[in-house]
Biopython code that builds the backbone (N, CA, C, O; Angstrom):
import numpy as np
from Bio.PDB.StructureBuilder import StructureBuilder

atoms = [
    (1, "UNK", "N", (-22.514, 24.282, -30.810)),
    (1, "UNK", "CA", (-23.026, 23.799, -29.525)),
    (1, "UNK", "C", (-23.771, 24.947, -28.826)),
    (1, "UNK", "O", (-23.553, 26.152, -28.951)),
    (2, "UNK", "N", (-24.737, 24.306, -28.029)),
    (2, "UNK", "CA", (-25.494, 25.228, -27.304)),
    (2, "UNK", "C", (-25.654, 25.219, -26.112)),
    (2, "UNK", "O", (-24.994, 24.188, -25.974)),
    (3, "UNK", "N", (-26.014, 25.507, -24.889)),
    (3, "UNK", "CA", (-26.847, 24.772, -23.744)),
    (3, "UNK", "C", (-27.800, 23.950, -23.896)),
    (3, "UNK", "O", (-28.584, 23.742, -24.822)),
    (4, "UNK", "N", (-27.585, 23.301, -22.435)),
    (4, "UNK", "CA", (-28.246, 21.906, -23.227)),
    (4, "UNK", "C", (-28.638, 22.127, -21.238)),
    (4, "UNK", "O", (-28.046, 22.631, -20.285)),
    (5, "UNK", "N", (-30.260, 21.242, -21.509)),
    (5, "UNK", "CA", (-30.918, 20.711, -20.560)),
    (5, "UNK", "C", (-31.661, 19.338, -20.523)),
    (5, "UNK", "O", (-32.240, 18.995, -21.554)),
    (6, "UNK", "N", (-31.697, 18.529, -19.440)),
    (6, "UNK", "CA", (-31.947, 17.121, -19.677)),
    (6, "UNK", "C", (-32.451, 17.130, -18.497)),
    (6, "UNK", "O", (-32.221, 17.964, -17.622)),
    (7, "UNK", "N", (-33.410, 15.869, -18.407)),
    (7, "UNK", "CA", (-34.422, 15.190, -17.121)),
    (7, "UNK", "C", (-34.225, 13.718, -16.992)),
    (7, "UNK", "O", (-34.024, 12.778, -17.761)),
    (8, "UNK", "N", (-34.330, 13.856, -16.008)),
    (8, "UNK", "CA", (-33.882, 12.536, -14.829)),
    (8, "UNK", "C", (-35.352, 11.466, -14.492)),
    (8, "UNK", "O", (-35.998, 11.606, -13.453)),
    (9, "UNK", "N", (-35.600, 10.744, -15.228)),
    (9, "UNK", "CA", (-36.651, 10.280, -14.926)),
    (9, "UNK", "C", (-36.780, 9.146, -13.648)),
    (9, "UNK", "O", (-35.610, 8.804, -13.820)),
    (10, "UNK", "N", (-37.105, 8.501, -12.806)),
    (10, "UNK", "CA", (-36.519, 7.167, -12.117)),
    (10, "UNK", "C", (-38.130, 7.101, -11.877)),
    (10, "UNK", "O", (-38.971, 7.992, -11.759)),
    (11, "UNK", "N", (-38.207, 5.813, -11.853)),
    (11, "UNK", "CA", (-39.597, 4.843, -11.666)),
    (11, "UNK", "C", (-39.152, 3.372, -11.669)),
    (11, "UNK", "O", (-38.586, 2.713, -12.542)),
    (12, "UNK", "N", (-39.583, 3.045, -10.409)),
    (12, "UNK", "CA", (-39.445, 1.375, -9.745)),
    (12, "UNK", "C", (-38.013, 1.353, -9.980)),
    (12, "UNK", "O", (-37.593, 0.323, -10.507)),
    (13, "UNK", "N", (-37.167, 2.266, -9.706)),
    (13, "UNK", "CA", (-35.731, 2.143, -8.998)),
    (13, "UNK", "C", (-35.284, 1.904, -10.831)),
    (13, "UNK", "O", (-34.556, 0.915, -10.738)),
    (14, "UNK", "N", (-35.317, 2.163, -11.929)),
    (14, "UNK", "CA", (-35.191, 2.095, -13.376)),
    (14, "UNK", "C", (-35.613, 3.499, -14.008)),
    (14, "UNK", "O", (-36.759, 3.894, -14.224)),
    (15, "UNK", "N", (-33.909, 4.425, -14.354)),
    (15, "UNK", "CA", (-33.997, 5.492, -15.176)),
    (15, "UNK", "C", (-34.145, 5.352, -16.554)),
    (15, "UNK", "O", (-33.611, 4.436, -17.179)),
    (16, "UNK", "N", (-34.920, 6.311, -17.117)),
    (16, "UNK", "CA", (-35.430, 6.241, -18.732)),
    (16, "UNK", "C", (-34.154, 7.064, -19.338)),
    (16, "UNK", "O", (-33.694, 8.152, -18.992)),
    (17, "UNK", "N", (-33.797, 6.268, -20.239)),
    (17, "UNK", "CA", (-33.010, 6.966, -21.233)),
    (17, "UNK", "C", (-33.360, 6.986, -22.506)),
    (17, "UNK", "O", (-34.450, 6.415, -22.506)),
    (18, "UNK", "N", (-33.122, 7.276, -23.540)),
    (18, "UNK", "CA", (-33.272, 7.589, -24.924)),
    (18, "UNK", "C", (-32.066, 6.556, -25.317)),
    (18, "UNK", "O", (-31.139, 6.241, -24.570)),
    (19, "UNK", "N", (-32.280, 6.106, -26.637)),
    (19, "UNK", "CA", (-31.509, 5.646, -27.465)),
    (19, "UNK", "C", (-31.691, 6.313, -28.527)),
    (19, "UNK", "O", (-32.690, 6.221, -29.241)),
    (20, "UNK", "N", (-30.445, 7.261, -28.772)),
    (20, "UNK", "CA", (-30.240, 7.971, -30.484)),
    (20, "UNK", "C", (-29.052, 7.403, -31.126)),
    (20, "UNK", "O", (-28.615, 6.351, -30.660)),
    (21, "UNK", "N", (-28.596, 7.825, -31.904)),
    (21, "UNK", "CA", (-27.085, 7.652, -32.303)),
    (21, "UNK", "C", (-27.029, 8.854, -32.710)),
    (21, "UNK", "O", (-27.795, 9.461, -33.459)),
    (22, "UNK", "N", (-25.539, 9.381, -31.882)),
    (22, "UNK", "CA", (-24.656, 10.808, -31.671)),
    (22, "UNK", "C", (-22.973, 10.210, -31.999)),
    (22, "UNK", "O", (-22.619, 9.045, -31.819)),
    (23, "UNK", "N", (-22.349, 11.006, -32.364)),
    (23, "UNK", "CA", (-21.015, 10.810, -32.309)),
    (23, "UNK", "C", (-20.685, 9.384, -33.378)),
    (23, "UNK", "O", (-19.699, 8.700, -33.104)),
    (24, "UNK", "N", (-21.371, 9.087, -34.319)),
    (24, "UNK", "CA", (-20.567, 7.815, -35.176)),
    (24, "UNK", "C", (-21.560, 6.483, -34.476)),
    (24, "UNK", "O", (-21.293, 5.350, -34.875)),
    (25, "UNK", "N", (-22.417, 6.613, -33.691)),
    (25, "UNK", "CA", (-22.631, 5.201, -32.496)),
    (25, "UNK", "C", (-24.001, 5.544, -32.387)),
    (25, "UNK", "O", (-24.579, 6.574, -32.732)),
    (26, "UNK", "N", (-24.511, 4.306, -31.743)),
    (26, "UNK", "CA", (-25.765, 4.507, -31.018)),
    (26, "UNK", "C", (-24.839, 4.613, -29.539)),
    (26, "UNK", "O", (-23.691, 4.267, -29.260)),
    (27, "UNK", "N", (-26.192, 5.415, -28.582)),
    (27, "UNK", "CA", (-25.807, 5.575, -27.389)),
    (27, "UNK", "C", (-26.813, 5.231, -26.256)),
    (27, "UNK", "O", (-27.555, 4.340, -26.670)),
    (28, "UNK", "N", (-27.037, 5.498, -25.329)),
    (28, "UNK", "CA", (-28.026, 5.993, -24.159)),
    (28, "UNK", "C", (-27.754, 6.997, -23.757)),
    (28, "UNK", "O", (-26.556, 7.218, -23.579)),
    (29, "UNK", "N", (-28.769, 8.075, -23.428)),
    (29, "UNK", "CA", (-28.972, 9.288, -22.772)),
    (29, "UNK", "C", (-29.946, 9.159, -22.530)),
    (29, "UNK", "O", (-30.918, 8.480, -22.862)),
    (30, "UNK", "N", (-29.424, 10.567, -21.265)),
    (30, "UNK", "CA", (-31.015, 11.089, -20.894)),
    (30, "UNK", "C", (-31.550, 12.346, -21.710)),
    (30, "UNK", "O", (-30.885, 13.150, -22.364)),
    (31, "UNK", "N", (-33.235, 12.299, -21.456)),
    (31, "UNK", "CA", (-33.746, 12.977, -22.794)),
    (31, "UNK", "C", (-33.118, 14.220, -22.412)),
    (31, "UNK", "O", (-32.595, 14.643, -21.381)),
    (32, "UNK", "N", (-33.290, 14.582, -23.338)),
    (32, "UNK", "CA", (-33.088, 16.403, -23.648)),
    (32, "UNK", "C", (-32.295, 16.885, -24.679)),
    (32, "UNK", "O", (-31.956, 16.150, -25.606)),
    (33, "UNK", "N", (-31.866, 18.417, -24.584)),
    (33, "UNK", "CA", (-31.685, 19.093, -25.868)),
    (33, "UNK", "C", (-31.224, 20.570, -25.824)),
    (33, "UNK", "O", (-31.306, 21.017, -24.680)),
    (34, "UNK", "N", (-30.947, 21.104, -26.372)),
    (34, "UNK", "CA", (-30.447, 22.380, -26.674)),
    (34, "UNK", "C", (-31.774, 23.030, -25.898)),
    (34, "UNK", "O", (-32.915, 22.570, -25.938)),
    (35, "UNK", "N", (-31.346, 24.173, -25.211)),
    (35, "UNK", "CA", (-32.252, 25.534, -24.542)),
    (35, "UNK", "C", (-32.399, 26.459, -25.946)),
    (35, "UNK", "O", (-31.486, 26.599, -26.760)),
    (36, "UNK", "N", (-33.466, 26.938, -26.035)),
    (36, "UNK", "CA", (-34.155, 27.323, -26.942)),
    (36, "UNK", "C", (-34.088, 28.953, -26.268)),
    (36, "UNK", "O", (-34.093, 29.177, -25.058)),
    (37, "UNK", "N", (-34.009, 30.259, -27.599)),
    (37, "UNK", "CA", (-34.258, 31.363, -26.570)),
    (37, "UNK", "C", (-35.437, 31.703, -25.900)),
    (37, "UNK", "O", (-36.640, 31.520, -26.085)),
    (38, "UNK", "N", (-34.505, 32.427, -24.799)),
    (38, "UNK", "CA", (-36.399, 32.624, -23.848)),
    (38, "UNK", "C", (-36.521, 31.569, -23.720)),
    (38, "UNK", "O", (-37.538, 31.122, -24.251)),
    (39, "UNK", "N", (-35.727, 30.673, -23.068)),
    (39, "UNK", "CA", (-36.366, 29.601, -22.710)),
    (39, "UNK", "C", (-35.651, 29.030, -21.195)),
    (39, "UNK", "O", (-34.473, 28.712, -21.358)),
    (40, "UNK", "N", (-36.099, 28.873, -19.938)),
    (40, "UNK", "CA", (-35.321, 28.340, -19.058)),
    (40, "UNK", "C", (-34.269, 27.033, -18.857)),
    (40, "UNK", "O", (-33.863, 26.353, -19.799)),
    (41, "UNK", "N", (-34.125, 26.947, -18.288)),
    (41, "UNK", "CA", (-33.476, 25.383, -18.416)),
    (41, "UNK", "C", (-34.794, 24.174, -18.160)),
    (41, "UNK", "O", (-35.053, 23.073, -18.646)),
    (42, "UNK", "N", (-35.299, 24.889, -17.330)),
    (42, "UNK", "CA", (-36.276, 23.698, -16.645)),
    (42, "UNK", "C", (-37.587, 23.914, -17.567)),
    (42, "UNK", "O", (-38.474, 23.087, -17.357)),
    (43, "UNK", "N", (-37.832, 24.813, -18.477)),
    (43, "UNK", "CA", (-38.810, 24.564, -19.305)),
    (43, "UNK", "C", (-38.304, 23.580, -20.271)),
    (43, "UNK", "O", (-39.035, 22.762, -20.829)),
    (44, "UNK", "N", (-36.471, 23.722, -20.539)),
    (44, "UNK", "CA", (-36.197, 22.951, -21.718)),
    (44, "UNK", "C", (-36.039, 21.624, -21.458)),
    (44, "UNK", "O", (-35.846, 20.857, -22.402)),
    (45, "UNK", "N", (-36.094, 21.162, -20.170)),
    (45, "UNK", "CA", (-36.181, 20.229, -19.759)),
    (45, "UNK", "C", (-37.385, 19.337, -19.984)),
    (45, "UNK", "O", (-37.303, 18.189, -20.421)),
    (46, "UNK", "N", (-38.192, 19.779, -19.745)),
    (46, "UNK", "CA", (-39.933, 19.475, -19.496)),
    (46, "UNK", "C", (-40.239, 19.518, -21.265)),
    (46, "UNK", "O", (-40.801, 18.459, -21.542)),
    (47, "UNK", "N", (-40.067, 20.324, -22.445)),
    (47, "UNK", "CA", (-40.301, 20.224, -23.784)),
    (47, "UNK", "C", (-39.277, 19.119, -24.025)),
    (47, "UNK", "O", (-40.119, 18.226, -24.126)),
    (48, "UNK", "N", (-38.419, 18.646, -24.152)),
    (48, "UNK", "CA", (-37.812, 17.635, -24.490)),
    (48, "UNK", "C", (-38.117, 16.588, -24.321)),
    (48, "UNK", "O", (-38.332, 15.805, -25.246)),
    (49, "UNK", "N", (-38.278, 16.123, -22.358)),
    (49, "UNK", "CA", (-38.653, 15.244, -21.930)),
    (49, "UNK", "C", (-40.020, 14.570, -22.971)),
    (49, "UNK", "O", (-39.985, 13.511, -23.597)),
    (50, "UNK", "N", (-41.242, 15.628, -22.896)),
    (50, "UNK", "CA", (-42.533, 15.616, -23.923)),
    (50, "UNK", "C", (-41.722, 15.437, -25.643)),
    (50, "UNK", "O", (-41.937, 14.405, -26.279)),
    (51, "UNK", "N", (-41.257, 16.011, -25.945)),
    (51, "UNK", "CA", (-41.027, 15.424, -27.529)),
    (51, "UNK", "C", (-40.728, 14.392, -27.518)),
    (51, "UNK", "O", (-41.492, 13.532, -27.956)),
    (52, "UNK", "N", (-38.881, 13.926, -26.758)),
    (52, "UNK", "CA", (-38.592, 12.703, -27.099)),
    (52, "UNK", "C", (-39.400, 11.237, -26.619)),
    (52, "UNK", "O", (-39.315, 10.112, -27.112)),
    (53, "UNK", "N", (-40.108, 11.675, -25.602)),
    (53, "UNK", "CA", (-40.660, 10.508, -24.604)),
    (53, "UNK", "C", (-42.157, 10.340, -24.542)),
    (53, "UNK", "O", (-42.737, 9.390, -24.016)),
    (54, "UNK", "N", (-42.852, 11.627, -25.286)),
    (54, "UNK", "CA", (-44.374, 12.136, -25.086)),
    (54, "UNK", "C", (-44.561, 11.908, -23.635)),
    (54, "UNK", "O", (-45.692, 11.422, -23.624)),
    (55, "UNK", "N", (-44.140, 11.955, -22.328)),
    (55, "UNK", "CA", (-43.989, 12.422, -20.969)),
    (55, "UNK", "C", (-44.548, 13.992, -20.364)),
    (55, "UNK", "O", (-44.099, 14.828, -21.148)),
    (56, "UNK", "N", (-45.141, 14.499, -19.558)),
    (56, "UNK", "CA", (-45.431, 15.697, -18.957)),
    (56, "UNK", "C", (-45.102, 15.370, -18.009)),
    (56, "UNK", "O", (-45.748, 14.566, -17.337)),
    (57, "UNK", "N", (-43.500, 16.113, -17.481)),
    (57, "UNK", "CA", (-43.487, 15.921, -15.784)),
    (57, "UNK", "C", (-43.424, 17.184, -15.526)),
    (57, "UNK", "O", (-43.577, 18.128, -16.300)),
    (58, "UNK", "N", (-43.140, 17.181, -14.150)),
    (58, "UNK", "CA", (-43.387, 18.474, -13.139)),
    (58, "UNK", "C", (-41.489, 18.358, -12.154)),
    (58, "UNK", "O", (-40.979, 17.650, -11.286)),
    (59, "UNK", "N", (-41.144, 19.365, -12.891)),
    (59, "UNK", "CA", (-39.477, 19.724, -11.844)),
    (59, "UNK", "C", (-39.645, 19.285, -10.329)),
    (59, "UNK", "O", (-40.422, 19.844, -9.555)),
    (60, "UNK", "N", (-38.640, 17.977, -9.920)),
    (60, "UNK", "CA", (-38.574, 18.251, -8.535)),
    (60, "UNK", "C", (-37.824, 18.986, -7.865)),
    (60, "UNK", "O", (-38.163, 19.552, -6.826)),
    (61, "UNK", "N", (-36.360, 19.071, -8.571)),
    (61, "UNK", "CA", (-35.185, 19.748, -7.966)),
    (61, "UNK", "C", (-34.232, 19.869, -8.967)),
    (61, "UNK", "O", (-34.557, 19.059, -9.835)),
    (62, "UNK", "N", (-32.788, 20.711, -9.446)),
    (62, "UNK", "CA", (-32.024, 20.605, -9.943)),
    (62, "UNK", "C", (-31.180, 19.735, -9.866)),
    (62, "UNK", "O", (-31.488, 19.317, -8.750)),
    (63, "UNK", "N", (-30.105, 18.940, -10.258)),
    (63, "UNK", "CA", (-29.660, 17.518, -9.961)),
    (63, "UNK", "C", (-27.953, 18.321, -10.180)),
    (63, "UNK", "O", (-27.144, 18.381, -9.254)),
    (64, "UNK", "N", (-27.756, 18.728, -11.215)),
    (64, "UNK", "CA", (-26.511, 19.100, -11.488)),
    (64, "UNK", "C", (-26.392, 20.141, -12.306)),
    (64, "UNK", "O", (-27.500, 20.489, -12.712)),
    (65, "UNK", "N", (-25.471, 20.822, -12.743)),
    (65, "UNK", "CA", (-24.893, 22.263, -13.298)),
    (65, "UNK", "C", (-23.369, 21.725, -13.778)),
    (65, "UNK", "O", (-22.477, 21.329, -13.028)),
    (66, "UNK", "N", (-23.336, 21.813, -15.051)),
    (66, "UNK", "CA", (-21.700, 21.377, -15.543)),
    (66, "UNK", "C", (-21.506, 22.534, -16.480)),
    (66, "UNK", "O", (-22.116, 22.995, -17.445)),
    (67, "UNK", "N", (-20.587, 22.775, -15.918)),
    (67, "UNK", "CA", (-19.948, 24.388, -16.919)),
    (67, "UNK", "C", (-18.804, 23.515, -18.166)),
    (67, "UNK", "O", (-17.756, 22.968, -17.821)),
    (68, "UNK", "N", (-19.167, 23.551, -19.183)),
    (68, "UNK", "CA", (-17.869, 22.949, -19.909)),
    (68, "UNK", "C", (-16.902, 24.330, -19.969)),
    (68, "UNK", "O", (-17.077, 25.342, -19.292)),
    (69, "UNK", "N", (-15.941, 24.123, -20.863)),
    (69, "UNK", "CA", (-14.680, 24.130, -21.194)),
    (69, "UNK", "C", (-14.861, 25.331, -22.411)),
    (69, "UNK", "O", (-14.246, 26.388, -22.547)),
    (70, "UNK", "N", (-15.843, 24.794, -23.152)),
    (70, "UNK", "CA", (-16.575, 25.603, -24.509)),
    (70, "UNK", "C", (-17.389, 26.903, -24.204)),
    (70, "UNK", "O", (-17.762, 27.767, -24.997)),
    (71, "UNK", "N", (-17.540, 26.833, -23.060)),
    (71, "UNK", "CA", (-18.331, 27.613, -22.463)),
    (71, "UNK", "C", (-20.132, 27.689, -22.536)),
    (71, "UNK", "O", (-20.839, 28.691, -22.424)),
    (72, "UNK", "N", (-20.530, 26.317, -22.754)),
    (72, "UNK", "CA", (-21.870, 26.165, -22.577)),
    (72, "UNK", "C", (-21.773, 25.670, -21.659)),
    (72, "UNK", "O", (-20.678, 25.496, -21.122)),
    (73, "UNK", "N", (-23.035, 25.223, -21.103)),
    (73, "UNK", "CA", (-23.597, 24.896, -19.581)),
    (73, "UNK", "C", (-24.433, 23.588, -19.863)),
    (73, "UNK", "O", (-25.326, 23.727, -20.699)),
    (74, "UNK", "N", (-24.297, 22.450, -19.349)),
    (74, "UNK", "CA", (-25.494, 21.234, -19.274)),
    (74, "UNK", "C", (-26.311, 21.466, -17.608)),
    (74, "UNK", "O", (-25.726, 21.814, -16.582)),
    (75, "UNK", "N", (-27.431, 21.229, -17.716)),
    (75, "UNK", "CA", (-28.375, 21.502, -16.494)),
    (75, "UNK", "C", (-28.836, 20.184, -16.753)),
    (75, "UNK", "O", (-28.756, 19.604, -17.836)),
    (76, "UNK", "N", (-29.392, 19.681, -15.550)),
    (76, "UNK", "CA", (-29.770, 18.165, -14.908)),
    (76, "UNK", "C", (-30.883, 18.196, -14.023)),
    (76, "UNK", "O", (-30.763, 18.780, -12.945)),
    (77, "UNK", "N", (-32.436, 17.391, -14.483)),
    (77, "UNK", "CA", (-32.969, 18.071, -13.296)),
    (77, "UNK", "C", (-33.712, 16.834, -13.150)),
    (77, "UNK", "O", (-34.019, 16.235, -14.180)),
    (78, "UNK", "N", (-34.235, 16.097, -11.383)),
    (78, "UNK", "CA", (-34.958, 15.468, -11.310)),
    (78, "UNK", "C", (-36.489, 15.859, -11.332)),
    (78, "UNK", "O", (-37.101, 16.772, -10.776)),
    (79, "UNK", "N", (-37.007, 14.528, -12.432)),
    (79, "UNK", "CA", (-38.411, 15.084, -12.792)),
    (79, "UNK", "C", (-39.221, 13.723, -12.388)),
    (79, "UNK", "O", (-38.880, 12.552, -12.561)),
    (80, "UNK", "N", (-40.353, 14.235, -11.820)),
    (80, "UNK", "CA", (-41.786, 13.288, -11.802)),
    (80, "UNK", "C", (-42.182, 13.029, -12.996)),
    (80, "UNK", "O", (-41.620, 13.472, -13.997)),
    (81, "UNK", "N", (-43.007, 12.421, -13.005)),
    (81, "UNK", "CA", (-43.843, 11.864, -13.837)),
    (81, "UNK", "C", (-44.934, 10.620, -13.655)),
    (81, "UNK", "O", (-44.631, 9.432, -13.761)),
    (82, "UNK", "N", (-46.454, 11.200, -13.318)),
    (82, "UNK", "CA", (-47.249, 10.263, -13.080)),
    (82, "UNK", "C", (-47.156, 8.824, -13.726)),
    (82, "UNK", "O", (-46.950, 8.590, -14.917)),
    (83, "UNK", "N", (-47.320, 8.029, -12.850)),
    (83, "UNK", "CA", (-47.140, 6.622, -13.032)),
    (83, "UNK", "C", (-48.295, 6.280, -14.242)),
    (83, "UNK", "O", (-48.135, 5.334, -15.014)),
    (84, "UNK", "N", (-49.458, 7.166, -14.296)),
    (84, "UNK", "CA", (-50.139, 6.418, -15.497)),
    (84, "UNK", "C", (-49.498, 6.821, -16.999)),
    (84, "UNK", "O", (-49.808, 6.456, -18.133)),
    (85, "UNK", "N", (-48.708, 7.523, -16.614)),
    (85, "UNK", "CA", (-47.867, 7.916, -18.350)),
    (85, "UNK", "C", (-47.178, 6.912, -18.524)),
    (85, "UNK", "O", (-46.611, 6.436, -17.540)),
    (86, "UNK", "N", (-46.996, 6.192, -20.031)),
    (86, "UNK", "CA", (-46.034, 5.549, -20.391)),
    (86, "UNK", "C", (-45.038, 5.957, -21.333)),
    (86, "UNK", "O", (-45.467, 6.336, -22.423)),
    (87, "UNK", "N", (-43.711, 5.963, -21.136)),
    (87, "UNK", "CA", (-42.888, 6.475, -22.398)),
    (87, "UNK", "C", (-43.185, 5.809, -23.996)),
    (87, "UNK", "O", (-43.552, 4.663, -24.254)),
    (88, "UNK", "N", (-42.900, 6.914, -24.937)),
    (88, "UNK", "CA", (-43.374, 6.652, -26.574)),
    (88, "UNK", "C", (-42.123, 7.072, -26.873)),
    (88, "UNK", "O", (-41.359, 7.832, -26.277)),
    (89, "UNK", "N", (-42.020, 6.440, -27.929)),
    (89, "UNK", "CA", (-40.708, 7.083, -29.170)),
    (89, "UNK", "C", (-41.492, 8.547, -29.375)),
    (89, "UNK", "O", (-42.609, 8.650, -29.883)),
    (90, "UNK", "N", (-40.990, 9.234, -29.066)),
    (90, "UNK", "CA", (-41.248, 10.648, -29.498)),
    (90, "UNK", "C", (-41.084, 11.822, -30.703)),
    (90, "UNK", "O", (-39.888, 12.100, -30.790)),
    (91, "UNK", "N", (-41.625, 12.342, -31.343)),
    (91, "UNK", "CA", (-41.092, 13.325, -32.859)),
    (91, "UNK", "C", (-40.331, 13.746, -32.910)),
    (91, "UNK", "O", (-40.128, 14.482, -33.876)),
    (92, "UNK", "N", (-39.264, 13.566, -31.802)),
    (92, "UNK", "CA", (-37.578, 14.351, -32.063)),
    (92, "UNK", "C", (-36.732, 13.631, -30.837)),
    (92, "UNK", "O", (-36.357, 14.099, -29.763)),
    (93, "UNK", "N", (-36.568, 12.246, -31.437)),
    (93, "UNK", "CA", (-35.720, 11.460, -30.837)),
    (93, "UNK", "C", (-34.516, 11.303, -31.113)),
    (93, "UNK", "O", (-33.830, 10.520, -30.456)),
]
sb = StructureBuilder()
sb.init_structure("model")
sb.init_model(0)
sb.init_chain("A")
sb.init_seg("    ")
for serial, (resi, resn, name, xyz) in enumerate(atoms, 1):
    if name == "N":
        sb.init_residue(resn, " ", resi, " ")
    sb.init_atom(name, np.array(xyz, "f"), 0.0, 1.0, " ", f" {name:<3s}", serial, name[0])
structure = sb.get_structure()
């Protein structure tokens, strides 16, 4: 396990999640992924968002900070995203 960063998408009151299968299951999440080195949270936010979703947003604010137990960190951040983008299955969904 690593740190992990994820984005908060909301448009017309409806958050985007991903459908992968993790853990034995399919699930819903929100996009994101392991922090990469040299890499911030909120950049890893914004490359994920773009792989899994082909999306370019722009950070509005941090949303949450969860320290696990393992001692990695999940970061949460609300993100824009112009209304003329539409979400795609992305190259690392």
């Amino acid at each position: 396990m690593r740190n992990r960063s994820m984005a908060l998408v909301v448009r017309d009151s409806k958050i985007l999640m991903i459908h992968t299968y993790r853990f034995g299951r399919y699930i819903y999440e929100l996009p994101g992924g392991g922090i990469e080195a040299g890499e911030t949270p909120e950049e890893a936010a914004l490359r994920e968002l773009q792989e899994e979703c082909g999306l370019v947003g722009k950070i509005v604010r941090p949303l949450n900070v969860l320290h696990r137990m393992n001692g990695n960190t999940e970061y949460v951040f609300l993100v824009d995203v112009s209304k003329e983008q539409e979400a795609t299955v992305g190259f690392d969904p």
